[in-house]
C-alpha positions, 0 to 999 in steps of 0.5 A: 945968678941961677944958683940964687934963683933955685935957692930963692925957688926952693925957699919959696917952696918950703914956704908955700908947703908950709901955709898949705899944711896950716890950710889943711889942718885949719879946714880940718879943725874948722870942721871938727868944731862944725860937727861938734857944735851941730851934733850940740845943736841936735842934742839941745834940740832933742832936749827940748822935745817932749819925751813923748815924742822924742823917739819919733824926733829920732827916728827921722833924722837915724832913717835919712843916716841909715838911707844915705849910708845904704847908698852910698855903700851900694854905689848908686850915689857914688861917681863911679856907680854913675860911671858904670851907668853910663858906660853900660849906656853907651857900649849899649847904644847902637841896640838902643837908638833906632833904626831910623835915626842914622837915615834921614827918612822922617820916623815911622807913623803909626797905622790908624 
């Protein structure tokens, strides 16, 4: 009886290893057509632009790549450079809340 449900359970293993691998290579193909039919859709849209302004129709779209690129190599928009605000944030935290917020004084007022 339990030989027959390993054996059950290794078939349905083998079974769920094989559709998630045609997941995958799904996924990756729809987005391999995805990016192809939107760097398409880029070009006809070049195309249609007067050549007189179609290096400035470039340029927007190559300064938005370049800055994002820029960022995300500096780590500013990456999870870890966000961890590492945070981190400095809270070994920082007894230097900088106040001294009043541990009391329960209410907080100073300004002389006029």
């Amino acid at each position: 009886m339990v030989e027959t449900r390993l054996r059950l359970a290794a078939v349905e293993l083998e079974e769920e290893k094989a559709n998630l691998i045609q997941l995958l290579v799904m996924a990756g193909l729809t987005l391999l057509l995805t990016a192809f039919g939107l760097m398409s859709l880029l070009i006809l849209i070049f195309w249609a632009i007067d050549p007189l302004y179609r290096p400035m129709a470039l340029g927007l779209p190559l300064a938005c790549c370049c800055s994002w690129l820029s960022l995300a190599l500096s780590g500013r928009w990456s999870r870890f450079g966000a961890l590492r605000y945070w981190e400095t944030r809270v070994n920082n935290w007894p230097s900088t809340t106040p001294s009043w917020k541990g009391s329960h004084e209410p907080p100073p007022q300004p002389e006029t």
